[in-house]
N, C-alpha and C positions, 0 to 999 in steps of 0.2 A: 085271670082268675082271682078270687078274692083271698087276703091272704087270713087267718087264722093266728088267734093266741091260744094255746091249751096249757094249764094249769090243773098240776095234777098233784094231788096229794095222797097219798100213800096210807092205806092203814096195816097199825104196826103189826099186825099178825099177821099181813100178805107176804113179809120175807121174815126170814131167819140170821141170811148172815148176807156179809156182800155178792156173796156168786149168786145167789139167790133171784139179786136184783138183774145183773147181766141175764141168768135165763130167762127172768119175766120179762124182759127188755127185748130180746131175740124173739121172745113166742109172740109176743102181743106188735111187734112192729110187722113179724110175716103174717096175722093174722091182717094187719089194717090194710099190705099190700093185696091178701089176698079178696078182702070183700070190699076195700075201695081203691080200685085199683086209678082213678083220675085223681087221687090226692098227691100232693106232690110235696114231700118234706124238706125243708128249708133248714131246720137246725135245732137243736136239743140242750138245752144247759140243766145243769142241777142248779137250786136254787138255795138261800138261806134265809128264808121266812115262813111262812103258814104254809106253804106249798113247796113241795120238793121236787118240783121240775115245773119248767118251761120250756114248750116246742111251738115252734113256728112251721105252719104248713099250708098250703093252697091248694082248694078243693073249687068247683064250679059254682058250689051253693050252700044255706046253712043246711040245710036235710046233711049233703053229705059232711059236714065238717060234723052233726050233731051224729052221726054215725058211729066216726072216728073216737068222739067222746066216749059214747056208749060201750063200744068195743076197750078202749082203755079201761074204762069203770070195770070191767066184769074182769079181767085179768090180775090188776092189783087190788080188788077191794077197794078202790079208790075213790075219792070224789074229785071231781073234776069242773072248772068252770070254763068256758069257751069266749073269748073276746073276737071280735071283726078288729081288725088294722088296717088304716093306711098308708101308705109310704110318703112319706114327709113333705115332699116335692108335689105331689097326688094334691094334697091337705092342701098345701097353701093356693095352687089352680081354685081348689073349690071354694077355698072362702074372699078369694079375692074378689069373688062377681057380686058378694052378698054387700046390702047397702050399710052407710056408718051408720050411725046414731041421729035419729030425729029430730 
């Protein structure tokens, strides 16, 4: 499956104080279980730039990874951007077959 970057950023009236963010966290990860249930979550950091989190996750396609977004957005008031990944090892197979330079 293909794997997913999601970047999310938070608008500041979505919480109030730190618990806040744990309940948004709980509602919106059982919500994403429950209407995409082929995603499969890899791992979750907080971040320290224009965006305050990064998760890693693998869905079969963009529809459902653009899903996953959608659903985050309406929970935090968020904006969100979605990146495709390859895993490193993947990267170099693919570009090994491409020709050099002319």
């Amino acid at each position: 499956m293909p794997t997913f970057i999601l970047l999310t950023r938070l608008n500041p009236e979505a919480v109030r104080t730190p618990k806040d963010l744990e309940i948004l966290e709980r509602a919106a990860m059982q919500r994403v279980k429950q209407e995409c249930p082929d995603v499969t979550w890899q791992a979750s950091y907080a971040v320290l730039g224009p965006c305050d989190y990064l998760d890693i996750f693998q869905a079969k396609d963009l529809e459902s990874a653009a899903r996953v977004s959608t659903l985050i957005r309406t929970f935090g008031h968020a904006q969100t951007e979605i990146w495709t990944a390859t895993e490193w090892d993947r990267f170099k197979e693919l570009v090994r077959a491409l020709p050099g330079p002319s």
